[in-house]
GUVOKE-780708 format. One record per residue (C-alpha): x, y, z. Coordinates in steps of 0.25 Angstrom, whole numbers, padded with zeros to 4 digits, always signed. Layout:
BEGIN
XYZ ...
END
This chain:
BEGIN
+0095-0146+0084 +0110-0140+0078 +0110-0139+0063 +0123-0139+0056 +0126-0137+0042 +0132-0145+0031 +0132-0139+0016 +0119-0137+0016 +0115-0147+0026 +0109-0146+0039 +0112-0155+0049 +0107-0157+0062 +0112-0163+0076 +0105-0164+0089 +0090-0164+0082 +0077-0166+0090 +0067-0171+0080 +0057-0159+0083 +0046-0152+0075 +0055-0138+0078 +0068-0146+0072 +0059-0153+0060 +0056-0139+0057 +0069-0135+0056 +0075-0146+0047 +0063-0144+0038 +0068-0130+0036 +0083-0135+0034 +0080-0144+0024 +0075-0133+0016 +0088-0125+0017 +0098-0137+0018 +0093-0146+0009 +0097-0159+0020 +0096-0160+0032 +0104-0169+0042 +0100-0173+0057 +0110-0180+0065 +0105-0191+0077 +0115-0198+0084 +0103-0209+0089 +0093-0215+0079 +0080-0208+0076 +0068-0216+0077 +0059-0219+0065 +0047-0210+0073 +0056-0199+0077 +0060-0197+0062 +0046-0198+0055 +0040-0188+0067 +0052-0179+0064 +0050-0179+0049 +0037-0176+0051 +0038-0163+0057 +0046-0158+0044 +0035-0163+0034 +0027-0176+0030 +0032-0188+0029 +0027-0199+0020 +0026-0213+0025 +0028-0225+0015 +0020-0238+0015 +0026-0251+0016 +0026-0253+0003 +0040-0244+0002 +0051-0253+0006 +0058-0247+0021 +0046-0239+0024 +0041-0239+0036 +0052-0239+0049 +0048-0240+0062 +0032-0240+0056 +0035-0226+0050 +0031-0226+0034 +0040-0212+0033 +0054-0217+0035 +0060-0228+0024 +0072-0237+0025 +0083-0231+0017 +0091-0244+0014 +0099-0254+0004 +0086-0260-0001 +0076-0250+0001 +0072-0237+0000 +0083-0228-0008 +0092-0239-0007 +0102-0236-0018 +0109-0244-0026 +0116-0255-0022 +0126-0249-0013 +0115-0239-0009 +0120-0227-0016 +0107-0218-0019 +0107-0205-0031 +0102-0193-0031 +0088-0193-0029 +0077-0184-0021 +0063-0187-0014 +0056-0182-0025 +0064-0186-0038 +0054-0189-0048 +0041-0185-0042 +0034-0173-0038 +0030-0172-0023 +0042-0177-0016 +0048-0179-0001 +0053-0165+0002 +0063-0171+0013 +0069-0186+0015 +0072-0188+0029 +0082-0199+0031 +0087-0206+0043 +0099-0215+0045 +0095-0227+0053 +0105-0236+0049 +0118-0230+0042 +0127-0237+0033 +0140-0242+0035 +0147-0235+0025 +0143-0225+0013 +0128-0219+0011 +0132-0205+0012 +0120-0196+0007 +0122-0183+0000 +0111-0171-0002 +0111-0159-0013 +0106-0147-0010 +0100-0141-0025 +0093-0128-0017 +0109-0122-0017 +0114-0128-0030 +0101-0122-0038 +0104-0109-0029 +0118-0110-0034 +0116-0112-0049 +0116-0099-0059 +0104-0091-0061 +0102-0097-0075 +0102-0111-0071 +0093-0109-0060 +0083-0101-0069 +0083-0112-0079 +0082-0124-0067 +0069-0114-0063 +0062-0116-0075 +0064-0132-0076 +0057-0144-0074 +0066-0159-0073 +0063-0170-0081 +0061-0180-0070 +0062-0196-0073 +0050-0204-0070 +0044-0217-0069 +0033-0227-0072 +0028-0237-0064 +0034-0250-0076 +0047-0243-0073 +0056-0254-0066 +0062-0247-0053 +0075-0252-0057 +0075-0242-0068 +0071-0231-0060 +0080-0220-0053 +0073-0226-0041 +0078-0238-0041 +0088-0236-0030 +0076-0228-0022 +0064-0238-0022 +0068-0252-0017 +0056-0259-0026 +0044-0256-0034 +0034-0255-0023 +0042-0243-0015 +0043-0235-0028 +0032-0237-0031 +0025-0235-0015 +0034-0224-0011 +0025-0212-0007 +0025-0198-0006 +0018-0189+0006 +0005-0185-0004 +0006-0202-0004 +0008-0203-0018 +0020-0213-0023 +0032-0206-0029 +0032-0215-0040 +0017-0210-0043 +0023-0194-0042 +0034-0194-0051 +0033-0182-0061 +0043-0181-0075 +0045-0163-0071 +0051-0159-0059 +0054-0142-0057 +0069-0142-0056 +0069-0130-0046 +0060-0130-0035 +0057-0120-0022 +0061-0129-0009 +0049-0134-0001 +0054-0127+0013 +0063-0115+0009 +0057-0112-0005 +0071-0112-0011 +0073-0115-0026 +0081-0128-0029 +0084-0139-0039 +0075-0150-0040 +0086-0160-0047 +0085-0175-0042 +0093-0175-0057 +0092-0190-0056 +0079-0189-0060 +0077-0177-0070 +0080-0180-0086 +0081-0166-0089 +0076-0153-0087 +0061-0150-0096 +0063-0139-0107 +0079-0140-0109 +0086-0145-0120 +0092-0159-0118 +0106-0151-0117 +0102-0142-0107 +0094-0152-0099 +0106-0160-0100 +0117-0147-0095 +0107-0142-0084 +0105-0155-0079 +0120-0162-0076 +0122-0144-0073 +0112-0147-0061 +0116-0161-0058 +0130-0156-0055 +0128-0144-0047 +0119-0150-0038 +0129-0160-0035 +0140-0150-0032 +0147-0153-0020 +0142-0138-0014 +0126-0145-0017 +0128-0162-0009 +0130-0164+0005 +0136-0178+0009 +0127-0183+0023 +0137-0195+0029 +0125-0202+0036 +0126-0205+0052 +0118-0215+0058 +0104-0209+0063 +0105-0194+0053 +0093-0189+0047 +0095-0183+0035 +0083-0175+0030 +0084-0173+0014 +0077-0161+0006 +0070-0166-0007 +0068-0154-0015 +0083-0148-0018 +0090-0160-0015 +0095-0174-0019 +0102-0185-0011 +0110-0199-0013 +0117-0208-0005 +0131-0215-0007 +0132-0229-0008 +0133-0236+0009 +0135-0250+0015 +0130-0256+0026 +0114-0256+0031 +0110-0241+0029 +0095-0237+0032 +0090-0224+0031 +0075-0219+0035 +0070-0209+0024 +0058-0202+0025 +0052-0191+0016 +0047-0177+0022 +0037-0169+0015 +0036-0156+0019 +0021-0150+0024 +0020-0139+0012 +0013-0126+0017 
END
């Protein structure tokens, strides 16, 4: 395995899908945030699942959840016009996270590119370990202290009025998409969400901002909420803080969830991509 380095990006050529080289991009994605592995030949659906297996637990949907269920494994999902995390009309995706709205989330998105598109659908990370690291001391002090006012829903809400309704193809998948602990997603949305949080593999502190989400900042002002906020927003998406990944057919590109948000442009042509969420075994 040969590990190159991209911002703050790894990416990986010549990898055999072991439990040593599983280890090892586990550790990477608590350091770098993403995590790209480049195949020149397609990965099989079993290959893929076995392999993200070894990095943590991976939770396989029912049939209920539109694209689930590829060559007979529940873990990976169709990524496509239509389906899962389809976009908008022209397949342009926002900012989001795993985890969003809800407490208990995928702590990597695995995704693999079976079919590419014929033009566009570029995907760019953030990486908010560094851009938390690289605020003033004050502001970091206060973003300790703070709890965001995250955006929920209710099950009268009409998915076309939701922020997930370019995620969730139909009521049902909302509504039957499920985490490891086999609890829906929907059912484990929660109004507070820390703003600072210790990373999961290298215990480094980092902003928890998915901002498309949060309303504002618990025991603030409306004008501070407001300053910190659109402050936040635009630091994170500094150029220093995105990395642009310009897919290739067959890459995996393994996401982190915790200090981290992604989106995809706008793309042509009969893309489908095979995401699945990792959850990492806690000690």
């Amino acid at each position: 395995m040969k590990v190159l380095k991209d911002k703050f990006v790894s990416i990986i050529t010549e990898c055999e899908y072991t439990q040593e080289n599983a280890d090892n991009v586990g550790q990477l994605i608590g350091d770098n945030r993403t995590v790209i592995i480049k195949n020149n030949n397609p990965v099989r659906a079993k290959t893929l699942v076995e392999f993200y297996k070894m990095i943590g637990d991976v939770v396989a949907q029912n049939n209920k959840v539109t694209g689930s269920g590829i060559d007979g494994y529940g873990e990976l999902v169709k990524v496509r016009k239509n389906g899962l995390f389809s976009g908008k009309d022209d397949g342009e995706l926002e900012w989001h996270s795993a985890g969003m709205n809800r407490h208990g989330h995928d702590d990597i998105v695995a995704m693999y590119m079976h079919q590419n598109s014929t033009a566009g659908g570029d995907t760019y990370f953030t990486d908010h370990q560094t851009a938390f690291d690289d605020l003033d001391e004050s502001t970091k002090n206060l973003c300790r202290t703070l709890k965001s006012k995250i955006v929920t829903y209710n099950a009268k809400t009409k998915l076309e009025k939701m922020h997930y309704k370019n995620v969730f193809s139909d009521e049902q998948t909302l509504m039957e998409f499920r985490d490891i602990d086999g609890n829906t997603s929907f059912e484990k949305q929660t109004p507070r969400k820390h703003l600072v949080t210790n990373h999961p593999i290298n215990n480094k502190e980092g902003l928890y901002f998915p901002w498309s989400v949060i309303r504002g900042f618990a025991g603030l002002s409306h004008d501070e909420q407001h300053e910190l906020y659109y402050k936040l927003k635009k630091h994170t998406l500094s150029e220093k803080y995105v990395y642009t990944h310009k897919w290739n057919q067959y890459d995996i590109v393994l996401s982190d969830q915790h200090h981290s948000l992604h989106k995809r442009d706008a793309y042509n042509g009969d893309r489908e991509l095979w995401r699945a969420g990792i959850w990492l075994r806690r000690q």
